[in-house]
N, C-alpha and C positions, 0 to 999 in steps of 0.2 A: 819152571816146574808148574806143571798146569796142573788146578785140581777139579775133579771130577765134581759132579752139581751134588752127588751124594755127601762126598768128603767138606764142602763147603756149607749143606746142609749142616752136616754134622756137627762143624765148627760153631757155627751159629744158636744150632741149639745148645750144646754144652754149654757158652758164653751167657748166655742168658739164664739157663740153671743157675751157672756162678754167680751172677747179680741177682736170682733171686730170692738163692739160700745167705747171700750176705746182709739183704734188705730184713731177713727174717731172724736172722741171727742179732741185728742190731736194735729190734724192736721188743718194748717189751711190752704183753698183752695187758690189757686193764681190766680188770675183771669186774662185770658189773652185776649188783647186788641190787636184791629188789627191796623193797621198803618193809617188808614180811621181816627179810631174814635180820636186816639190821636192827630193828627193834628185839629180837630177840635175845644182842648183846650189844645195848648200844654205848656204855663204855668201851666196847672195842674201837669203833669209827670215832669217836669222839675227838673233835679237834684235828680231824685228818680228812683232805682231799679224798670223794672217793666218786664212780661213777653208778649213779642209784636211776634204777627203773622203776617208772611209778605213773600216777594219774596225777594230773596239777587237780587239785579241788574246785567245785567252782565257786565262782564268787571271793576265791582268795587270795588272787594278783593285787601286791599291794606294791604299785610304781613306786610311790615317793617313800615306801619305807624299803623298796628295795626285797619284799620277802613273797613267799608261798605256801601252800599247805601241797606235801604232796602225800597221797595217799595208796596205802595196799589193797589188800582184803582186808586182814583185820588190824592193820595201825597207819600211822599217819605221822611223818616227820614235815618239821617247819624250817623253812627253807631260806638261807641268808643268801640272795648273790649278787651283793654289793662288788665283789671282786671280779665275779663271772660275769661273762659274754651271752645272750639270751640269743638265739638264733631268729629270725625272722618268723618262721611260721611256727615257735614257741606257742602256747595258748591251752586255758583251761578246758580242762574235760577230756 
């Protein structure tokens, strides 16, 4: 059964739809929150993983304490990541 370059197109694309609606299905989004909105109920986040966009402060990378200031427009959370991984081109300002 010989199949035609269309029909074998075809196959290949649906195949791959299929792996990319099951990649999407399995993944679940993280929604990232700016330093604004979490101060505005920050018993919500409290004691909870979350992923926050922000400015590092400067002058407030403190290596051996492990901490940072990161800041909004108008508030500013301090930052423990004793636990967490700092990427390489991490860096204030």
């Amino acid at each position: 059964m010989a199949l035609t370059r269309i029909s074998r197109l075809a196959i290949v694309f649906s195949a791959s739809l299929a792996v990319l609606g099951l990649m999407m299905a399995s993944v679940d989004p993280e929604i990232q929150y700016s330093v604004d909105e979490i101060m505005e109920e920050p018993e919500r986040f409290q004691d909870n993983q979350i992923f926050v966009r922000g400015v590092v402060s400067i002058d407030s990378m403190d290596y051996e304490e492990m901490r940072f200031v990161l800041e909004g427009v108008s508030g500013e959370i301090f930052v423990d990541f004793t636990h967490s991984p700092i990427p390489d081109g991490f860096d204030e300002g």
